[in-house]
GUDOTOR-15457 format. One record per residue: residue in one letter; x negated, y, z negated of N, C-alpha, C, O in turn. Coordinates in steps of 0.05 Angstrom, whole numbers, padded with zeros to 5 digits, always signed. Layout:
BEGIN
AXYZXYZXYZXYZ ...
//
This chain:
BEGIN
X-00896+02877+00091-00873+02895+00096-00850+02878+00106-00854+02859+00121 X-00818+02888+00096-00796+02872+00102-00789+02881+00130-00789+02904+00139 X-00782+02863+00139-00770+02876+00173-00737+02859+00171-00728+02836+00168 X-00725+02899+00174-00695+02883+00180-00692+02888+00198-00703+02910+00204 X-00679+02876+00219-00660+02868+00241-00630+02872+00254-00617+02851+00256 X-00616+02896+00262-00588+02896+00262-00584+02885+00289-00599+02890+00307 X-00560+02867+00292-00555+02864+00318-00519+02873+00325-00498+02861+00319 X-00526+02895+00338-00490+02916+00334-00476+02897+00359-00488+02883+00376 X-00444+02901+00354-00436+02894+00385-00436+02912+00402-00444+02935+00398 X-00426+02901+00424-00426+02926+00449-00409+02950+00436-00391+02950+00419 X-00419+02964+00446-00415+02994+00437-00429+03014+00447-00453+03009+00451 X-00416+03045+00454-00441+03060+00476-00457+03071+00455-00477+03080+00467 X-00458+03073+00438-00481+03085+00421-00480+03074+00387-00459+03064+00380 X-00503+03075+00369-00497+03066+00346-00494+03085+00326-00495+03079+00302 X-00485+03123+00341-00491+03136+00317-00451+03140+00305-00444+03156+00288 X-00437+03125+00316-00402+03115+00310-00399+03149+00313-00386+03155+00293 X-00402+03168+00325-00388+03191+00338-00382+03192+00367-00377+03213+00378 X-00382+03164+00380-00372+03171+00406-00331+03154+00403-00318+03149+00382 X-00327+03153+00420-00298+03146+00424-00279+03155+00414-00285+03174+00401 X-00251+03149+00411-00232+03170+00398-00233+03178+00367-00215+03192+00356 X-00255+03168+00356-00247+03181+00327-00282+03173+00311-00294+03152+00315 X-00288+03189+00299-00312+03185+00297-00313+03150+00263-00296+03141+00248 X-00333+03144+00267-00343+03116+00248-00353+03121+00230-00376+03112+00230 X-00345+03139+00202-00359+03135+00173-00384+03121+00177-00408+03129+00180 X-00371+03092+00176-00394+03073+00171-00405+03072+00191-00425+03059+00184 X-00410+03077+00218-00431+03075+00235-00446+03101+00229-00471+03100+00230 X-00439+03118+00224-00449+03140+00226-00473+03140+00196-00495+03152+00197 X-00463+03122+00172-00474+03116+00153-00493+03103+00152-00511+03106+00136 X-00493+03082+00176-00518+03058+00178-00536+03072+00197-00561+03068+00194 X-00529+03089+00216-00548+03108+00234-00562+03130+00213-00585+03138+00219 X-00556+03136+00199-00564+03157+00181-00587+03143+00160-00611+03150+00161 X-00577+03126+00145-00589+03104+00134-00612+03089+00144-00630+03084+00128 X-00614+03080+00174-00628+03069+00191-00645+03093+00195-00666+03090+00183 X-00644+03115+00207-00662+03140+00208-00678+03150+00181-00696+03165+00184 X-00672+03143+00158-00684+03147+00136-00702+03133+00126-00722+03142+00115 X-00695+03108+00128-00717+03083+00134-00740+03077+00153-00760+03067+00143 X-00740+03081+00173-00750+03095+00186-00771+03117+00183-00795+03114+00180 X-00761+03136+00184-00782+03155+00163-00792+03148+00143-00809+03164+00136 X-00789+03128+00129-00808+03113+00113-00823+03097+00118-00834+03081+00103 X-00827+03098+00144-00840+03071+00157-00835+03044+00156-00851+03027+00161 X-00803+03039+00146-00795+03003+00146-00792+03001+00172-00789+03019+00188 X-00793+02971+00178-00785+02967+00192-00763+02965+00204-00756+02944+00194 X-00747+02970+00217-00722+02972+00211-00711+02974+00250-00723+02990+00264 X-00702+02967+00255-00688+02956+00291-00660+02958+00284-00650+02953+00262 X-00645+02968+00308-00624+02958+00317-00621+02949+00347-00637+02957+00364 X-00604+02934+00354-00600+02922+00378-00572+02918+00384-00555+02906+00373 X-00571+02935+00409-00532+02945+00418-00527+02917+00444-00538+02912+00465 X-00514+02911+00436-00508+02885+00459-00498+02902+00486-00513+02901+00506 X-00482+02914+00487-00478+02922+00522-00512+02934+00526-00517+02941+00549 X-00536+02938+00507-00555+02952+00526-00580+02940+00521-00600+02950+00531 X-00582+02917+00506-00595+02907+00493-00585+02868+00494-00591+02855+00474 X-00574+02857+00514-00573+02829+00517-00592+02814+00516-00588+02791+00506 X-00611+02819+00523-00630+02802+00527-00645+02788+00500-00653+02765+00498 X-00648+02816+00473-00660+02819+00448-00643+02784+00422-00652+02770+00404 X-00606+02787+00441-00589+02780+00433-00598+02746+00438-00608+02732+00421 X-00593+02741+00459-00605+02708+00479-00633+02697+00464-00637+02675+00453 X-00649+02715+00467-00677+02708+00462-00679+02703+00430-00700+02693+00423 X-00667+02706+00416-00674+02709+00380-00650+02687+00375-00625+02691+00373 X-00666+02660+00373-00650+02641+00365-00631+02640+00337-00609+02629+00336 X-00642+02655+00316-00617+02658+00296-00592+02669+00313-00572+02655+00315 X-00593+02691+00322-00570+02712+00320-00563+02692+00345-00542+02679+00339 X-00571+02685+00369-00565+02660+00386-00540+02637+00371-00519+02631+00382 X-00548+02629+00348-00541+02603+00332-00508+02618+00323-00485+02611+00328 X-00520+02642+00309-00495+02651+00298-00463+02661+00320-00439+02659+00314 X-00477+02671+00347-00460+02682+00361-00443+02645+00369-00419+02640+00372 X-00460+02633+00371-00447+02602+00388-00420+02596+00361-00395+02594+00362 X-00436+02595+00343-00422+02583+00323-00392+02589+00305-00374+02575+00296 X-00400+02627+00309-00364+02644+00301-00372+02662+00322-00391+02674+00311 X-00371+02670+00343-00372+02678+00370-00381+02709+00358-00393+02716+00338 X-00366+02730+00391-00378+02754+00382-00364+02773+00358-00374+02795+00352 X-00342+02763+00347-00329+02768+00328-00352+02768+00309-00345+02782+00290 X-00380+02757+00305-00391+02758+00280-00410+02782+00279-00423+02786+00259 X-00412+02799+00303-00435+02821+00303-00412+02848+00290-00388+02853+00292 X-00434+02861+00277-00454+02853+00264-00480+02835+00252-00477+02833+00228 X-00494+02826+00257-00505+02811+00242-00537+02822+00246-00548+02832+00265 X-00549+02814+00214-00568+02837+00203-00582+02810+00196-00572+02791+00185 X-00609+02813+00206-00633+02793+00196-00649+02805+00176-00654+02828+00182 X-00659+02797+00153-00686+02809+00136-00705+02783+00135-00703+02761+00127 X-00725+02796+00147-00748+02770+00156-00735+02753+00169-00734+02731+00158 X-00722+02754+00191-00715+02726+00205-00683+02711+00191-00666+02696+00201 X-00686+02719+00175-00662+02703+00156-00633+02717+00161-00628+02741+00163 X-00616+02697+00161-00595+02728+00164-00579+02731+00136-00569+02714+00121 X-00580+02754+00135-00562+02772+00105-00536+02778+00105-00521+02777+00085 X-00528+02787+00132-00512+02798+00126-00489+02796+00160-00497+02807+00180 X-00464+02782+00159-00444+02777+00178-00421+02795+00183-00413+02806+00163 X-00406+02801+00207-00390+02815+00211-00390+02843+00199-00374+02859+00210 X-00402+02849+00184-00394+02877+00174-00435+02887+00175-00453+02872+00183 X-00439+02912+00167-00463+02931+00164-00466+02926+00136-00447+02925+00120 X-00493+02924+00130-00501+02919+00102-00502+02954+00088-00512+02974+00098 X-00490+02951+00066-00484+02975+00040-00505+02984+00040-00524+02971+00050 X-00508+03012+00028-00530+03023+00032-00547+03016+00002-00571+03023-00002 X-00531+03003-00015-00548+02993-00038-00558+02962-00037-00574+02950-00051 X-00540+02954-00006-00558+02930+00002-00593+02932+00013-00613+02919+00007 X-00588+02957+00034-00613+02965+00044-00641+02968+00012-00663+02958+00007 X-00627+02982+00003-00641+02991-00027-00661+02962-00032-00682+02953-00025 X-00639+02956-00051-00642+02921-00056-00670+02911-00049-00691+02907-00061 X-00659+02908-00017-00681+02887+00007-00713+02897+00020-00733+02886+00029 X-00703+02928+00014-00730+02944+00017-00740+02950-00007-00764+02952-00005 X-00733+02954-00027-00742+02969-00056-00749+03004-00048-00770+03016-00047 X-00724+03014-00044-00715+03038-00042-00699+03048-00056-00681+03032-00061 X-00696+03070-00066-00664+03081-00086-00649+03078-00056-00659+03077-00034 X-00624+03077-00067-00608+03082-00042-00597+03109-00047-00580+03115-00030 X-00601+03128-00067-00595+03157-00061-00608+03169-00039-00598+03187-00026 X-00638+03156-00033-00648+03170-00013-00644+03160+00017-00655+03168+00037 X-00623+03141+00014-00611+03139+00038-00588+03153+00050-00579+03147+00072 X-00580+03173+00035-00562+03189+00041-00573+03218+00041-00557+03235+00047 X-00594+03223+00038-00611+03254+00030-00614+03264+00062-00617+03250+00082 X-00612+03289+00061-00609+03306+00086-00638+03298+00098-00650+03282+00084 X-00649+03305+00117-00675+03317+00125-00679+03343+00118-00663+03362+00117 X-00708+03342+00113-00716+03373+00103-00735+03376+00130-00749+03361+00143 X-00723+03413+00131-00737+03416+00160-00741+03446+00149-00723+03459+00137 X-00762+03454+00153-00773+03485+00150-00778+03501+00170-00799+03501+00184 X-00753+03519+00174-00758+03539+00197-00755+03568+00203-00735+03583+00202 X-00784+03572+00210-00794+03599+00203-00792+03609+00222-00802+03601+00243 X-00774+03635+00219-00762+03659+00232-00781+03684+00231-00792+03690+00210 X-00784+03696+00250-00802+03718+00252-00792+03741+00261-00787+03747+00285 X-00786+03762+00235-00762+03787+00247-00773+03804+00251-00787+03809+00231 X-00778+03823+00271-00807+03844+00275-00785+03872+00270-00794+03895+00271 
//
């Protein structure tokens, strides 16, 4: 099984609806990331203001922050390797790297809920 890796910058949350205007694309890679997930990939993110330590300790993303500073997070590992810099990988990248359609990375949750009217 592929294990990807996100490492976000500081930021208070990763679902991009907090601060003055909500994040398409965060909101896209949280959505995306929760779908995967439910498939059982492996799949992590790691928020630097809450999560430093994940950052220090994992010598790639270590190498990369020294080398183009924190200007480069984003940065997305698959197996250890890194894929993908400064920006969130496409949701036909995710596809790709897991062998997923990426339609079903955009598909609602199905939730069934039964109402009982006496």
């Amino acid at each position: 099984m592929k294990k990807v890796e996100i490492f976000d910058p500081a930021m208070c949350c990763s679902t991009g609806v907090c601060g003055p205007s909500v994040d398409p694309n965060l909101t896209r890679v949280a959505s995306a990331v929760y779908s995967l997930g439910q498939k059982d990939v492996d799949i992590k993110r790691f928020n630097l203001a809450n999560e430093p330590a994940a950052f220090a300790e994992n010598e790639t993303v270590n190498q990369v922050l020294q080398e183009k500073g924190a200007d480069a997070l984003p940065v997305t590992l698959l197996d250890g390797e890194v894929v993908k810099v400064g920006e969130y990988p496409t949701n036909e990248e995710f596809a790709e790297w897991l062998e997923v359609r990426a339609k079903e990375l955009t598909q609602k949750p199905r939730v069934r809920v039964s109402v009982k009217l006496d």
